[in-house]
C-alpha positions in Angstrom: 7.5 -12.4 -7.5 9.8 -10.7 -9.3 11.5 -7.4 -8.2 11.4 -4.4 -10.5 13.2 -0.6 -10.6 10.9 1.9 -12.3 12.3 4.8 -13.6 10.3 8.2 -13.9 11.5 11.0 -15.6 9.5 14.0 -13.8 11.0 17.2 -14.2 11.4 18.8 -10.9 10.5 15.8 -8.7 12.5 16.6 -5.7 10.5 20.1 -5.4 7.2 18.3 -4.8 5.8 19.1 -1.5 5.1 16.9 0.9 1.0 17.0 0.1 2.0 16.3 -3.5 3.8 13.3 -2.6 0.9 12.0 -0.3 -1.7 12.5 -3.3 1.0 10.7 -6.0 1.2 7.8 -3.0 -2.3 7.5 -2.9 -3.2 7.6 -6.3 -0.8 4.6 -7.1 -2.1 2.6 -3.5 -6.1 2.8 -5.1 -4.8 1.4 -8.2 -2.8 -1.2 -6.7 -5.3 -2.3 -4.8 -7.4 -2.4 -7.7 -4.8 -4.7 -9.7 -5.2 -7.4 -6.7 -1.7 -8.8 -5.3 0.4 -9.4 -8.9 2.1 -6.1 -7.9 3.3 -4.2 -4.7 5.0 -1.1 -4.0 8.1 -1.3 -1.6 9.6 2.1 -2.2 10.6 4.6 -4.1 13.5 7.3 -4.4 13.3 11.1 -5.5 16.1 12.4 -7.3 15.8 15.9 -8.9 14.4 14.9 -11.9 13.6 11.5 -11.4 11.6 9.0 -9.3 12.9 5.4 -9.1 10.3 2.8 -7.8 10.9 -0.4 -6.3 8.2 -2.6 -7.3 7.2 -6.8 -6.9 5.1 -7.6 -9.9 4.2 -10.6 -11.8 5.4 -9.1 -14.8 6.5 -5.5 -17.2 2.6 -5.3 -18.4 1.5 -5.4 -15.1 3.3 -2.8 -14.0 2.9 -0.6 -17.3 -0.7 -1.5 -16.3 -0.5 0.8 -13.1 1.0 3.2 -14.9 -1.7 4.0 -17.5 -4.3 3.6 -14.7 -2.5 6.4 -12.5 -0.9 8.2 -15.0 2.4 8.2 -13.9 5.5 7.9 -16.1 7.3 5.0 -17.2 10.6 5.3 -19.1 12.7 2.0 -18.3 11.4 -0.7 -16.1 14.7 -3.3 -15.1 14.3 -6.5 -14.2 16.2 -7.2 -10.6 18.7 -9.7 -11.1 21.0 -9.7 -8.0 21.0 -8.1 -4.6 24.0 -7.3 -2.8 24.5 -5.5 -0.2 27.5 -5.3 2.6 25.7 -8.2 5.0 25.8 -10.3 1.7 29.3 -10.1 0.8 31.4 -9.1 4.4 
C-alpha cells in the first residue's frame, strides 16, 4: 500500500495532555478498525500547531474517509514518493 503524511492544523497541539492524546489515539484505532485493512496508522508527530500522521492506505478517499468518521482535521495529505534515510544512502 501506499504510504501517506497527513497534515493537521490543530491549534495548540503540543499542549494536549497525555489523556487527550490516548482518547485522539483511540478514536482513530475504532475507526480504523472499522475501515478494515485498506489503511493503517504507523505514527504520527506533534508539532505546536500541527500533527503530521504517517499513514498506509489504499488511497486519499480512504483516508479522508477516517477523517470524517473521527473528526479529525485534514489539510494536505502527500503522497510518499521516496524514502531516504542515512542507512540508504552511507
Amino acid at each position: 500500500m501506499p504510504q501517506y503524511v497527513i497534515e493537521r492544523e490543530i491549534p495548540n497541539a503540543g499542549q494536549l495532555s497525555d489523556a487527550e492524546l490516548q482518547e485522539i489515539s483511540q478514536r482513530s484505532l475504532k475507526v480504523l478498525g472499522e475501515l478494515g485493512p485498506k489503511i493503517r496508522w504507523l505514527h504520527s508527530y506533534v508539532t505546536d500547531n500541527k500533527v503530521y500522521c504517517v499513514y498506509l492506505a489504499a488511497d486519499e478517499d480512504t483516508i479522508r474517509e477516517h477523517a470524517r468518521r473521527g473528526g479529525f482535521p485534514v489539510d494536505r495529505i502527500s503522497k510518499v514518493r521516496k524514502l531516504v534515510d542515512p542507512v540508504n544512502y552511507e
